[in-house]
N, C-alpha and C positions, 0 to 999 in steps of 0.2 A: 247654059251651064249655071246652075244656081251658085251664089255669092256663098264665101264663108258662114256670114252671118244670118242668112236666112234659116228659119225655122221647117224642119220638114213637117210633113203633115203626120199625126198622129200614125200607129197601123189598127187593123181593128181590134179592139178589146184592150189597146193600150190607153192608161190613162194620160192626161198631160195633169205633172204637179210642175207647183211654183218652188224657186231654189230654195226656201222655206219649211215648203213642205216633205222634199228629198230630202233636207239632210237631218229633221226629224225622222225620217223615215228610218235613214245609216243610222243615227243614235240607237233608235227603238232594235234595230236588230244586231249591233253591237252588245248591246247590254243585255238581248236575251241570250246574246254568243257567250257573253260574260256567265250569267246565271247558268246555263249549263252545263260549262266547265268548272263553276265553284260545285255544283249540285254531281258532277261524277267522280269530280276528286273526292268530297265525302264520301259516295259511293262506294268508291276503292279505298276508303281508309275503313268504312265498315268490314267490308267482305275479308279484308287483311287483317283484323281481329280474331284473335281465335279463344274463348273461354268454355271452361266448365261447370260456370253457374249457369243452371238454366232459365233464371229468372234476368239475369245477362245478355243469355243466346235469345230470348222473348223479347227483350228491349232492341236488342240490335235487328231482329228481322222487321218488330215493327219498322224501326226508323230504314231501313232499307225498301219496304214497302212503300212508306210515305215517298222518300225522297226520288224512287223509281216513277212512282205518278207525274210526281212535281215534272219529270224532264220528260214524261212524256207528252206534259200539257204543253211545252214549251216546243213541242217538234211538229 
Protein backbone atom coordinates (compact mmCIF):
# COMPACT_ATOMS: atom_id res chain seq x y z
CA UNK A 1 0.00 0.00 0.00
CA UNK A 2 1.66 3.25 -0.96
CA UNK A 3 2.10 6.02 1.99
CA UNK A 4 0.10 9.22 2.05
CA UNK A 5 2.93 11.09 0.98
CA UNK A 6 4.13 9.36 -1.96
CA UNK A 7 3.84 10.69 -5.39
CA UNK A 8 1.83 8.76 -7.91
CA UNK A 9 3.21 8.48 -11.22
CA UNK A 10 2.19 10.84 -13.76
CA UNK A 11 -0.83 9.18 -16.40
CA UNK A 12 -0.01 9.57 -19.98
CA UNK A 13 -0.35 12.96 -21.45
CA UNK A 14 -0.54 14.31 -18.04
CA UNK A 15 1.88 17.01 -17.25
CA UNK A 16 3.51 17.06 -13.66
CA UNK A 17 3.76 21.17 -12.57
CA UNK A 18 5.49 22.54 -9.60
CA UNK A 19 2.92 24.13 -6.71
CA UNK A 20 4.28 27.33 -8.45
CA UNK A 21 3.31 26.66 -11.55
CA UNK A 22 -0.48 25.37 -10.62
CA UNK A 23 -1.40 27.98 -8.96
CA UNK A 24 -0.28 30.46 -11.67
CA UNK A 25 -2.07 28.30 -13.80
CA UNK A 26 -5.81 28.94 -11.26
CA UNK A 27 -4.68 32.61 -11.36
CA UNK A 28 -4.50 32.64 -15.29
CA UNK A 29 -7.87 30.91 -15.45
CA UNK A 30 -9.63 32.86 -12.79
CA UNK A 31 -8.88 36.12 -14.45
CA UNK A 32 -9.96 34.84 -17.91
CA UNK A 33 -13.20 33.62 -15.85
CA UNK A 34 -13.18 37.25 -14.68
CA UNK A 35 -12.83 38.79 -18.29
CA UNK A 36 -15.57 36.94 -19.56
CA UNK A 37 -17.99 37.74 -17.35
CA UNK A 38 -17.05 41.63 -17.40
CA UNK A 39 -17.03 41.07 -21.38
CA UNK A 40 -20.92 39.49 -21.33
CA UNK A 41 -22.29 41.84 -18.87
CA UNK A 42 -21.29 44.61 -21.47
CA UNK A 43 -22.72 42.29 -23.85
CA UNK A 44 -26.11 42.52 -22.24
CA UNK A 45 -26.01 45.98 -21.39
CA UNK A 46 -25.41 46.65 -25.29
CA UNK A 47 -28.17 44.26 -26.54
CA UNK A 48 -30.66 45.98 -23.60
CA UNK A 49 -30.19 49.34 -25.36
CA UNK A 50 -32.57 50.26 -27.57
CA UNK A 51 -32.19 53.78 -29.97
CA UNK A 52 -33.31 55.34 -33.04
CA UNK A 53 -30.30 57.02 -34.03
CA UNK A 54 -28.94 55.09 -36.57
CA UNK A 55 -25.43 56.22 -36.35
CA UNK A 56 -26.14 54.98 -32.46
CA UNK A 57 -27.67 51.54 -33.56
CA UNK A 58 -23.92 51.44 -36.01
CA UNK A 59 -21.94 52.22 -32.95
CA UNK A 60 -23.60 49.72 -30.80
CA UNK A 61 -23.39 46.66 -33.13
CA UNK A 62 -19.89 47.57 -33.85
CA UNK A 63 -18.90 47.41 -30.16
CA UNK A 64 -21.21 44.12 -29.90
CA UNK A 65 -19.24 42.66 -32.71
CA UNK A 66 -15.90 43.62 -31.28
CA UNK A 67 -16.76 42.54 -27.79
CA UNK A 68 -18.41 39.03 -29.11
CA UNK A 69 -14.84 38.14 -30.64
CA UNK A 70 -13.07 39.38 -27.67
CA UNK A 71 -15.05 36.19 -25.59
CA UNK A 72 -14.71 34.12 -28.16
CA UNK A 73 -10.91 34.36 -28.13
CA UNK A 74 -11.19 33.76 -24.60
CA UNK A 75 -13.29 30.29 -24.92
Amino acid sequence: MASATEKKPPRPGEVLMTEAERRQAVDQRAANERRKQALNLQRENILSQRTSNASRRAALASALSEIEQLIKALE
